[in-house]
C-alpha positions as CSV (number, residue, x, y, z in Angstrom):
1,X,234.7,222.0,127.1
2,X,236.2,220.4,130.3
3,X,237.6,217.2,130.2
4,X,234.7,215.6,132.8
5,X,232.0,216.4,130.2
6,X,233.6,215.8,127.1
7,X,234.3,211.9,129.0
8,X,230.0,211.8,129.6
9,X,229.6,213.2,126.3
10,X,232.1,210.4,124.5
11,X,230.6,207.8,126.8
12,X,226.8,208.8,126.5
13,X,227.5,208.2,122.3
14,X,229.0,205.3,123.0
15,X,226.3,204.2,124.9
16,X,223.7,205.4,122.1
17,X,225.6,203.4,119.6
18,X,225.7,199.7,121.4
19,X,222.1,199.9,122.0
20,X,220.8,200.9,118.4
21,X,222.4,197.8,117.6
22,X,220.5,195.8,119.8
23,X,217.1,194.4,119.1
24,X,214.8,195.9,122.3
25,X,211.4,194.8,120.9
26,X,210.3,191.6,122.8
27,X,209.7,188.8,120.9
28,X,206.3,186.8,121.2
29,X,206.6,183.0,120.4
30,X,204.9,181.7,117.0
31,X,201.8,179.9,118.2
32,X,201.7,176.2,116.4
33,X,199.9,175.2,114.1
34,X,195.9,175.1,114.8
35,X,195.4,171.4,114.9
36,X,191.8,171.3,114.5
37,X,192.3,173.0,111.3
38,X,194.6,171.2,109.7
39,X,193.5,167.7,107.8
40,X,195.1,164.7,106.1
41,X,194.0,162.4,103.5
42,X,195.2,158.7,104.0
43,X,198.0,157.8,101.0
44,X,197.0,157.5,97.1
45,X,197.6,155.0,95.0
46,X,201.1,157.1,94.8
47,X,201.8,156.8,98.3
48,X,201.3,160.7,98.7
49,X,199.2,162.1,101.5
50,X,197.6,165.5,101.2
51,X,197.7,168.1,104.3
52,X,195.3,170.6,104.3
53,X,195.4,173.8,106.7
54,X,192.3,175.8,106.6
55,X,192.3,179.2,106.8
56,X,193.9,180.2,110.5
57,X,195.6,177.5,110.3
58,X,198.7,179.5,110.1
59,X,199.4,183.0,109.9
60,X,199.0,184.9,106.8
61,X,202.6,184.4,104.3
62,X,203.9,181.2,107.3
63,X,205.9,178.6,106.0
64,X,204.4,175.5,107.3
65,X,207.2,172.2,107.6
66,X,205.8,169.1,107.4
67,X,208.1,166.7,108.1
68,X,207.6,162.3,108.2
69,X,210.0,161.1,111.0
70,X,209.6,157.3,109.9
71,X,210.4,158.3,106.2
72,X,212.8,160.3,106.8
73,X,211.3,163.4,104.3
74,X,209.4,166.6,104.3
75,X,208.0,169.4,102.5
76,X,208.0,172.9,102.9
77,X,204.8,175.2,101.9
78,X,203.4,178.9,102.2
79,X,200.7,179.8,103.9
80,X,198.2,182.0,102.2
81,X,197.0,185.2,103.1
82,X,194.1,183.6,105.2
83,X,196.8,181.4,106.7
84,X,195.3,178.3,104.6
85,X,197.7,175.7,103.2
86,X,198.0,172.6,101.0
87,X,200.9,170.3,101.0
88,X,202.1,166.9,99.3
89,X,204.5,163.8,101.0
90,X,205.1,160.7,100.5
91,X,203.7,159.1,103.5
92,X,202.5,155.6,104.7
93,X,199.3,154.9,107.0
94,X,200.5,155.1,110.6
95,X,203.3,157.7,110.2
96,X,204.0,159.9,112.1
97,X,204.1,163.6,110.4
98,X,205.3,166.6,112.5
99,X,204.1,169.7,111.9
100,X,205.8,173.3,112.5
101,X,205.5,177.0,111.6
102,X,208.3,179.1,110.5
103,X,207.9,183.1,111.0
104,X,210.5,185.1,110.1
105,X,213.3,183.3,111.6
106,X,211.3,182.2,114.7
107,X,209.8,178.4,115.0
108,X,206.5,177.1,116.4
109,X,205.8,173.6,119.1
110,X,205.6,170.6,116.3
111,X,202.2,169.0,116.4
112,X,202.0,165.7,115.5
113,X,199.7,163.7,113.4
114,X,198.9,160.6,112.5
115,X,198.2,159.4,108.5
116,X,194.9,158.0,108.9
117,X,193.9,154.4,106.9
118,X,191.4,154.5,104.1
């Protein structure tokens, strides 16, 4: 074999090699969270709030993160296979809760809710 193909041939493997370690499938970006299905109760007696998705409000096995920027604390749920969720925090009337999807290792926009009064 000359020296000119065995090169190409060499080169060609090479070649083969970098790119079956790279990733060609584009990547589509995790929608957010479907607002108008997603609810919250105003605090308990506890100070806990309860934030419902219903189904579609996520993708089927998402992890939803809820987090309270004036608190300081969130939680972390999955979403079932209808994309429906339920999640506890501590939370006061008037915070502010930003919520997020996780996929894989991908995140969603934050949407942001308010906790509503009694």
């Amino acid at each position: 074999m000359g020296t000119g193909i065995h090169d190409f041939l060499a080169a060609t493997a090479l070649a083969l090699l970098v790119l079956a370690g790279c990733d060609s499938t584009p990547t589509v970006p995790v929608p957010p969270p479907e607002v108008s299905a997603i609810s919250m109760t105003p605090p308990d007696a506890a100070g806990n709030v309860t934030v419902t998705g219903a189904p579609n409000a996520a993708g089927p096995g998402d992890v939803v993160l809820i987090f309270n920027q004036d608190l300081g604390s969130g939680v972390m749920e999955e979403a079932g296979p209808d994309g429906s969720f339920t999640a506890v925090l501590k939370a006061e009337v008037g915070d502010q809760l930003f919520i997020q999807i996780k996929r894989d290792n991908e995140l969603s926009n934050e949407e942001v809710g308010k906790v509503p009064a009694f």
